[in-house]
N, C-alpha and C positions, 0 to 999 in steps of 0.2 A: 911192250908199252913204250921204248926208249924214246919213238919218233913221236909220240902222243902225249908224252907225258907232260909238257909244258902246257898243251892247250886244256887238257883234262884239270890239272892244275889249275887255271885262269876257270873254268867253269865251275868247278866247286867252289871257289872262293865266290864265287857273284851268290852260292846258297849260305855257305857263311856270312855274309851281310845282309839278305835277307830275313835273319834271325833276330827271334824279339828278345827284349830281354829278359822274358821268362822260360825261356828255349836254351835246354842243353843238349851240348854235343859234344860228342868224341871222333875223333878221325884215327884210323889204322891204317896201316896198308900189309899186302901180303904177297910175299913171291912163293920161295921156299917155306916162308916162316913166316909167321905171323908177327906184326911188330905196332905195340899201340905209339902213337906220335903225338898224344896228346891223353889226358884224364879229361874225367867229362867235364865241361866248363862253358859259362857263359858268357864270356871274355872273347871278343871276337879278333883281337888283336894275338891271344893265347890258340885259338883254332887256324887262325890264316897263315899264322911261321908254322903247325904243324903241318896244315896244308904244303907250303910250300919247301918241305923238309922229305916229301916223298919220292922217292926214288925208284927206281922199274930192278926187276930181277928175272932171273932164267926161268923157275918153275911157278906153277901155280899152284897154294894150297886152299884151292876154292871151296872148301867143305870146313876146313879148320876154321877159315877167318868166319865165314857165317857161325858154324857153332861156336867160335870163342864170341860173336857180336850176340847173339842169343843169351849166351851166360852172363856177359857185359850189361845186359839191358835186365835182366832177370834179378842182377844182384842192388842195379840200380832201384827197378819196382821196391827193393825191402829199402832203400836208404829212403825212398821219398816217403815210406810212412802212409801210404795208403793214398795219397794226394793224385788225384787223377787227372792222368797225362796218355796224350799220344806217344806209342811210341814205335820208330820207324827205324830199322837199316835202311840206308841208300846205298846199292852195292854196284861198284865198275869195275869191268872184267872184259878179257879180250879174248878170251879160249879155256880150254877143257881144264877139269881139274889134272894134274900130275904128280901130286905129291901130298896129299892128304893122308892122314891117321885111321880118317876113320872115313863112312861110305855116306851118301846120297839120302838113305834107308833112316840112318840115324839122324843126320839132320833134321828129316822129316818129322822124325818121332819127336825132335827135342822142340820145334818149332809149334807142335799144336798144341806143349806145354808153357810155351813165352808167348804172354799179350804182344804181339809186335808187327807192324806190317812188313811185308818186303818190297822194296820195290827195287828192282835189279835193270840195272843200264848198260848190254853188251853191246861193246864194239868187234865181237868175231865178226870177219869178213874170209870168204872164198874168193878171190878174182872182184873183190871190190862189191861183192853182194853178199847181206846180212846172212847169217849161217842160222835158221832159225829152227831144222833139225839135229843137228847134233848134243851131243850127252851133255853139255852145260846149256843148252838151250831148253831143250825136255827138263830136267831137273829145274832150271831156273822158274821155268813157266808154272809146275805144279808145284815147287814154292811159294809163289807171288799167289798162284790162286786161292791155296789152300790159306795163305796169312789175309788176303784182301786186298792185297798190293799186284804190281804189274810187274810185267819183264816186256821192256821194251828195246828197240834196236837203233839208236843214234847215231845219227853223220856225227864225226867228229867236229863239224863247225857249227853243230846245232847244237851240241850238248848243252852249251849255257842255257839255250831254250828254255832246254829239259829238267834240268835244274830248280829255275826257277818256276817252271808248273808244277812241279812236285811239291817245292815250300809253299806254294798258291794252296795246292790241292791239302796239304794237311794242316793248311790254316781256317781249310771249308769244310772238315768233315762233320759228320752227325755220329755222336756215340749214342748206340742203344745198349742199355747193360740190364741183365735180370739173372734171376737166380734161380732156377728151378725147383719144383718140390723135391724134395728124398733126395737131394744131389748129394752125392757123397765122395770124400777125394778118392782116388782109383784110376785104373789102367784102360777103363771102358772109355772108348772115343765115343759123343754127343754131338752129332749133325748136325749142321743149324744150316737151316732153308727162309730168309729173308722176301718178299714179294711187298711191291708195292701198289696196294687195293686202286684199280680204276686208274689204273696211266702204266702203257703200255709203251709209252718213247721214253723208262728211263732206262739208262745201262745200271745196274747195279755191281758192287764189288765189296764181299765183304769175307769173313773168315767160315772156313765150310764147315769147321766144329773145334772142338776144344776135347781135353781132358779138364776133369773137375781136379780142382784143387786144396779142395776145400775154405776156402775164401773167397775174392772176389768170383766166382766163377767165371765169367767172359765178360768179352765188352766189342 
C-alpha cells in the first residue's frame, strides 16, 4: 500500500466529513497486526488525525482485522443499549491474506452472528487489472454477500467516489426487522430470502440469514 497510501488516505477522510453527528466511527489499520488508531467517536477532527496517522506494512492480517472489526462493532451493539443503528465495516485491502490467526471459515461464522454490513473496497491489481478471482476476492465477495454489503474494485483515483456512495448508500437504507415464532438462541443458521412483490428492476442486497440470538433477532 506504500505508493497508495496518501491517496487512500485523502479518500477516507472525504467519508469522515460526510458523517453526521449522530454517526460513530472507528478507524484501524492492519498489516502484520492489527492496530486501532482511534476509539469509536464522533469527533471528526479525532477520526481525521487517526486517518492520517495510517501507515502501510509488509504483511496482511485480512481475517484478524475483520474479526477484530466484528468483535468491535458486537461489543459496541451492548454499549448503545438496544438503540438502533446501522452498522457497517468499510474494509481496503490490496491483496491475499498472509498472516492471520485464524481462517476465512471463521470469519464466516462469526459475521452471521454480528448485525453488520460489509462492504469491502479492493485495490489487488495483476498487470493493472482488478484480480477479482483470487482467495481475498472469493472470501471478500461471499462476505459482503452474506452481510448485505458489496465487494467492489476501485481505480485508485476513484476511491473518493466510492466512498462517498457508500456514506450516500447507508444514509438511504430500509431496516426491515422481525422476530420469528419459536426463535430460540442457538447454532442453527435461518435463511432469509427478501423479494420485492410486482417490480422486477430492483437489485436487491440484504443479509442471507442470521443465527438467533436471542434478542434482537435480525435486522
Amino acid at each position: 500500500m506504500s505508493y497508495r497510501l496518501e491517496e487512500a488516505k485523502r479518500a477516507a477522510l472525504q467519508f469522515v466529513q460526510q458523517m453526521t453527528p449522530k454517526d460513530v466511527a472507528k478507524v484501524v489499520q492492519f498489516d502484520d497486526r492489527v492496530t486501532p488508531l482511534s476509539d469509536f467517536s464522533s469527533d471528526k477532527t479525532v477520526l481525521s488525525a487517526a486517518v492520517a496517522k495510517a501507515s502501510g506494512g509488509g504483511a496482511t492480517a485480512l481475517y484478524n482485522a475483520i474479526s477484530t472489526a466484528l468483535d468491535d462493532l458486537a461489543a459496541r451493539r451492548k454499549a448503545d443499549e438496544g438503540e438502533q443503528r446501522h452498522r457497517a465495516i468499510i474494509l481496503l485491502t490490496d491483496g491475499d491474506d498472509t498472516s492471520s490467526a485464524i481462517n476465512e471459515d471463521e470469519v464466516l461464522s462469526k459475521a452471521g452472528r454480528v448485525d453488520a454490513l460489509v462492504y469491502a473496497l479492493s485495490l489487488d491489481r495483476a498487470n493493472g487489472v482488478p484480480v477479482t478471482d483470487g482467495p481475498s476476492a472469493v472470501f471478500l465477495n461471499a462476505l459482503a454477500r452474506q452481510s448485505g454489503g458489496q465487494l467492489q474494485f476501485p481505480e485508485l483515483a476513484n476511491l473518493g467516489k466510492f466512498y462517498r456512495d457508500l456514506s450516500d448508500e447507508l444514509r438511504h437504507q430500509y431496516v426491515l426487522g422481525y422476530v420469528p415464532a419459536g426463535s430460540k438462541a442457538g447454532a442453527r443458521w435461518h435463511a432469509i430470502t427478501v423479494r420485492v412483490k410486482n417490480r422486477k428492476d430492483y437489485r436487491l442486497r440484504h443479509r442471507t440469514g442470521y443465527f438467533a440470538t436471542g434478542s434482537r433477532t435480525s435486522q
